[in-house]
N, C-alpha and C positions, 0 to 999 in steps of 0.2 A: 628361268627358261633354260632347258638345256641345248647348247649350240650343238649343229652336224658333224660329227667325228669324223676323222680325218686319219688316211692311212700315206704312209709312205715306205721306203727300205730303211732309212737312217734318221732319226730324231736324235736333235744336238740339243742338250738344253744347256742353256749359256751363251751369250753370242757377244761373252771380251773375246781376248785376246784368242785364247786355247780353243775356244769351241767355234769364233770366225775361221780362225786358217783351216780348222777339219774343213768345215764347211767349204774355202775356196779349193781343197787341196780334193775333193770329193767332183766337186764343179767341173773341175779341169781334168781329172783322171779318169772321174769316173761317171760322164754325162748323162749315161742311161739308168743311175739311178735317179727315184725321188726322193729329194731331201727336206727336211726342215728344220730349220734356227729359231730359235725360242728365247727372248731376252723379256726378262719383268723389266727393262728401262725404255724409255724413250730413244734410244738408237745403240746401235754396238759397239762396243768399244769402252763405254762410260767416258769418262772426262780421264787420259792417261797422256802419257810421252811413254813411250818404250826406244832406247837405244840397247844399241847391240855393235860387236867387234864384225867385220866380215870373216874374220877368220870365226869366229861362231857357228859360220853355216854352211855346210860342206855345196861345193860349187857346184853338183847337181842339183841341188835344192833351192838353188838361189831366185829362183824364176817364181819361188811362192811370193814369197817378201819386195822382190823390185818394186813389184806396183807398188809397194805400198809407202815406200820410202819419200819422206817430206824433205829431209835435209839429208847431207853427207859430209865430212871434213877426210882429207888427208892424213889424220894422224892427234897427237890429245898429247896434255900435259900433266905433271903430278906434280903437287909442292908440299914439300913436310917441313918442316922447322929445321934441317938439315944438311935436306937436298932439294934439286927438283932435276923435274926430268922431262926431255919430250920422246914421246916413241912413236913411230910410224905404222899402225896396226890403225886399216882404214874406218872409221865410226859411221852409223847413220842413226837415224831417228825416223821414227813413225808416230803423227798425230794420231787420234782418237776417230778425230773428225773425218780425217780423209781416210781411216779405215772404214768406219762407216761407208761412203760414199763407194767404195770398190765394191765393200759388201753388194751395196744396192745395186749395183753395176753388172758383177757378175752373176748374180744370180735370182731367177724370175724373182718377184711380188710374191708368188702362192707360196715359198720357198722359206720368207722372212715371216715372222714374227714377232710385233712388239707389245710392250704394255701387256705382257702375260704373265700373269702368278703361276708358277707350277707348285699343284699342289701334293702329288707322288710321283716315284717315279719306280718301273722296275725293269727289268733288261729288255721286252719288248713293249712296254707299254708310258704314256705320259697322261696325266690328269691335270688342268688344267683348271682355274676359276670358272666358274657356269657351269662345272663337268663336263667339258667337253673332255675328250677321249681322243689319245695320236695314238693309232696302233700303227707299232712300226716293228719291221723287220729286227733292227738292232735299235739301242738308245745310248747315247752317249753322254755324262754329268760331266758338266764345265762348270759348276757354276764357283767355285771359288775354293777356297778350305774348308776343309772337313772340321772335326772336332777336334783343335790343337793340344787339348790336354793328354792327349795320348801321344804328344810329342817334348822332348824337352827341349825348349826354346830360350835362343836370346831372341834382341828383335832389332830391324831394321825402321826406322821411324822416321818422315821425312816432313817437309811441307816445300813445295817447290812454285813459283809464281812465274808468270812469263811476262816479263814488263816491257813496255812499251818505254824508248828512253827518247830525250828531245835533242838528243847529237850522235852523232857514231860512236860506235865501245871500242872498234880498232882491232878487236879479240877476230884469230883466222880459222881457231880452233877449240876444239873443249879444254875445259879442265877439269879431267877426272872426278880427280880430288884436292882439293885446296885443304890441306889438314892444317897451313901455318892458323888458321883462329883459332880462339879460346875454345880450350876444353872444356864441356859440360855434359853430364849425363853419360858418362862411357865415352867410346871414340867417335867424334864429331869433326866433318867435313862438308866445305862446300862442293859442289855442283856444278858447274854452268856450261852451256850449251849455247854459240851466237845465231841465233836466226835472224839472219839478213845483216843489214848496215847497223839499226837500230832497236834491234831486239834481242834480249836476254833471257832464258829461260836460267833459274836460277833455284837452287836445293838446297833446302840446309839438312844434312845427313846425322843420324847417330847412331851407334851402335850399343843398343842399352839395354842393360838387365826387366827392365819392367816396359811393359805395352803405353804406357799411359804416353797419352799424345797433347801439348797443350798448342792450338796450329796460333796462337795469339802472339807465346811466346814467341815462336819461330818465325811467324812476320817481321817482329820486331828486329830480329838479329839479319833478317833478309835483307830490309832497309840500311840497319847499319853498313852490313858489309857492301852495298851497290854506293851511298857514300861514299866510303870511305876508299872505292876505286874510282871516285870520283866521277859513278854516272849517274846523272840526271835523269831520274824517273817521271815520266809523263803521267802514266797512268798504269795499271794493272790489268792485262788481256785476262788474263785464267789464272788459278788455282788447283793444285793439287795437293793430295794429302794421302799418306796410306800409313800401314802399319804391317809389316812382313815378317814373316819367321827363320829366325835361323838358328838352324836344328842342330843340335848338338848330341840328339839321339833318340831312342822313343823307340815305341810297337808301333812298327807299321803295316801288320796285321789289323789292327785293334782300329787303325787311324783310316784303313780304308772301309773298312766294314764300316766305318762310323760315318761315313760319307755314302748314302743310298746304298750299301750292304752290298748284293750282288749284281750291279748294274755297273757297266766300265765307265770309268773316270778318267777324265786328263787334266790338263793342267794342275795347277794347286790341290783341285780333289782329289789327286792321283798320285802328291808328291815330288811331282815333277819339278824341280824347280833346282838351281845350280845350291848348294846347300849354306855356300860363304855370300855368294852376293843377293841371295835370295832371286835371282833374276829367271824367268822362265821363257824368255823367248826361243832359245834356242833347242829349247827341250818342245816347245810346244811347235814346231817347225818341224823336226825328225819323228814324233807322235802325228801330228797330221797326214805325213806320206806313208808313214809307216801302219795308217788307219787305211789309206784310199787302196797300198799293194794288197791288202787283207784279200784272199779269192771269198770268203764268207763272211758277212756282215752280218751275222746271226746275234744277236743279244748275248746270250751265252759264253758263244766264242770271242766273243770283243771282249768281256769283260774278263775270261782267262789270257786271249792275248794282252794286254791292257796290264791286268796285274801280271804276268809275267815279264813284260817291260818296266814296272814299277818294281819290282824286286829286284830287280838288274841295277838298276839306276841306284836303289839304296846301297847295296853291293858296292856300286863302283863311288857312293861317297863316301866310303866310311874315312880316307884319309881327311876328307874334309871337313866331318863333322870331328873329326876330333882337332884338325886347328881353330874348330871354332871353339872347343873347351880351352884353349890355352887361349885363346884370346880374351873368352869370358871370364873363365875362374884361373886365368894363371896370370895375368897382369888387371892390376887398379885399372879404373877409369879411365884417368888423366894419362898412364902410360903408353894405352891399348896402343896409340898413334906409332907408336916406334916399333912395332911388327909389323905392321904395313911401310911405317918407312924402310925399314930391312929388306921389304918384300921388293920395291921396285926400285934395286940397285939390282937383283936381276938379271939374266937374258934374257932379251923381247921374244925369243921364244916360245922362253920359259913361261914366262906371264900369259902369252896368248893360249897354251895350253891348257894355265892354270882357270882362265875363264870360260872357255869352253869344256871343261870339266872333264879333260881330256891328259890329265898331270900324266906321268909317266913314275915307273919306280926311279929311275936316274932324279927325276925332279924331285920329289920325294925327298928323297937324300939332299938332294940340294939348301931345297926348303929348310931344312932342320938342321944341317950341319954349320958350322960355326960358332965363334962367341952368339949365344942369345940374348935379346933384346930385354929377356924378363930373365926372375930368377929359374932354375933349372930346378931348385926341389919344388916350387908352385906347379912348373910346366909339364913334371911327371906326376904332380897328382892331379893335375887337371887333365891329364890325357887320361887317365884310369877312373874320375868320379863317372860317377850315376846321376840319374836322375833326383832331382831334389823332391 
C-alpha cells in the first residue's frame, strides 16, 4: 500500500547529531518554514555522548547547543608518560537521550519522523519504504559517511561505557587523555568524563592504522583500568562503540558525489568533521545557522552552498591532514603518544585553536618547530606520501 505523500520546504534526512541541530536551528530561525526529520532509528541521536570545548562555538551560536547540554566541567586534564597537565578551556557534554527529548520538544509530531527506511534521495525529493514520497522544497543528507574509499584514512576507534560505581570517584573534572596505559594498536588513550558523585563515563581510544574494531577486547582493558583506579563498578548504564576517519587526504570531489551525488550533505556526508580528532560538532553547529541564514532553500542551491562550504572546510584542513600523515606514517605505533605529548606542553591558546580548527600560520610554525618527537627524514616523507 502506498502511504499519502507529503510536502514540506526542508527535508532533513538523518536525525543524529548534524541533521537534529538543522532541524532545531530551522525551528528557531526560521518558524514559517515546514520541516521534516527522518531517522531509520527509534529516536534521534542514536546512543552517543558528544563533548565539545566552549571555545569550539563562537558566542553567537551558543544558544543552539545550551539546551542541550547534560554536563559542564570548569576545565580538563592530560597525562602522558611525561607530563601532565591541567588547562582551563570550559567542556560539556550532550546525551543522546536528552537530545532526543529537545528534539521532541521543539518541534511539532508531523515534523519528526521515525522507523523510516529512506530509500532515494535527490535535491527536492525523499522516497521512502511503502513509496511514500516528501516533496520538498530543498533536501538535505545527514545520514552519516559517504563512501570512505575515496578518502585516505587512518582511524579513530573507541568503545566507551558509562558505569555506575558503588562509592565516589572524587574526579572534578575530565581527563582528556590518559595516554600513561599501555600502548596497543597505534596511539591509545583513556577518556573519562565524571557524571555526578558516582558515575564515570569511560573510553578506551586508539588511533590505528586499520578500522577493525574488537569492543570485547576494549571491555576488558575498560575494567582493568577503572580497577586499577581503584573504582568499584556496580553495574554498566550504556555502551558506546564507533569507528571514525581520520583523513589524511582523498578526492573530495569523488567522496561527495559518492554520498547521494547532487543533493547537499552535512555532517559526515559532507566531510565536515575537525580532520585530527575526527570530531564534528562544532562544524555541524556553524552548518546548521549557516543553513537557516540561507534566503533560498531551493535543492539546488543548498547543495552548491553546502558544497561550497565543504570545499572551504577541506582548504582550511590541509595543515591538518598533513599532521595526521606524520602521525600515521612518520612515527611507530607505540611512539605516536609523544607528538601529542609535545603537543600539550603548548599555549592554551594555542590548543584551543588547534580544536576548533581554527590554527593560525604563527601556530603552524609553532607546531612544527623544535627538536621533533619522531625522526625528521620519516616526518618529511610522511608529509609528502599519497595515498596508499
Amino acid at each position: 500500500m502506498t502511504l499519502e505523500n507529503i510536502k514540506c520546504d526542508v527535508a532533513i534526512v538523518g536525525g543524529g547529531l548534524a541533521g537534529g541541530l538543522i532541524a532545531l536551528a530551522l525551528a528557531k530561525m526560521r518558524p514559517e518554514l515546514q520541516i521534516v526529520l527522518i531517522e531509520q532509528g527509534q529516536s534521534f541521536g542514536g546512543n552517543h555522548i558528544w563533548s565539545y570545548f566552549a571555545s569550539d562555538i563562537l558566542p553567537e551560536h551558543r544558544w543552539l547547543t545550551a539546551p542541550l547540554v547534560t554536563y559542564g566541567w570548569s576545565g580538563y586534564d592530560v597525562n602522558f608518560p611525561a607530563h601532565s597537565r591541567s588547562l582551563d578551556n570550559i567542556y560539556y557534554s550532550i546525551e543522546s537521550e536528552h537530545f532526543d527529548r529537545v528534539l521532541r520538544k521543539e518541534l511539532p509530531a508531523s515534523s519528526l519522523m521515525l522507523g523510516r527506511e529512506v530509500k532515494a534521495v535527490s535535491p527536492r525529493l525523499v522516497v521512502l519504504d511503502g513509496a511514500q514520497r516528501i516533496n520538498a522544497g530543498g533536501v538535505i543528507d545527514a545520514r552519516g559517511a559517504g563512501d570512505l574509499n575515496h578518502l585516505d584514512c587512518g582511524w579513530q576507534k573507541f568503545t566507551g561505557q558509562l558505569m555506575q560505581l558503588s562509592e565516589p570517584h572524587n574526579l572534578t573534572k575530565p581527563i582528556i587523555m590518559d595516554a600513561t596505559v599501555d600502548q596497543h594498536d597505534g596511539y591509545r588513550f583513556v577518556y573519562v568524563l565524571p557524571f555526578g558523585m558516582d558515575k564515570l563515563f569511560i573510553e578506551d581510544t586508539y588511533y590505528s592504522d586499520k578500522p577493525n574494531h574488537d569492543p570485547r577486547i576494549l571491555r576488558q582493558r575498560l575494567a582493568a583500568y577503572a580497577d586499577e583506579k581503584g573504582w568499584k563498578v556496580e553495574r554498566i548504564l550504556r555502551e558506546e562503540n564507533g569507528v571514525l576517519p581520520v583523513v589524511m587526504g582523498g578526492d573530495l570531489e569523488s567522496y561527495w558525489n559518492s554520498g547521494s551525488g547532487r543533493t547537499a550533505k552535512a555532517g559526515a556526508r559532507g566531510a565536515f568533521f575537525q580532520p585530527v580528532t575526527s570530531y564534528s560538532l562544532p562544524d555541524a553547529v556553524r552548518n546548521a545557522i549557516f543553513i537557516a541564514e540561507q534566503p533560498d532553500l531551493d535543492g539546488d542551491r543548498l547543495n552548491l552552498a553546502l558544497r561550497q562550504q565543504a570545499e572551504k572546510h577541506w582548504r582550511k584542513g590541509t595543515f591538518f591532514r598533513m599532521l595526521n600523515r606524520m602521525l600515521f606514517r612518520g612515527a611507530d605505533g607505540a611512539d605516536r603518544y609523544k607528538i601529542l605529548e609535545r603537543f600539550y606542553r603548548l599555549q592554551p591558546d594555542l590548543i584551543e585553536r588547534f580544536y576548533t580548527g581554527n590554527t593560525t600560520v604563527g601556530d603552524m610554525v609553532r607546531i612544527l618547530s623544535g627538536k621533533p618527537p619522531i625522526s625528521i627524514g620519516r616526518a618529511i616523507k610522511a608529509i609528502w606520501s599519497k595515498k596508499r
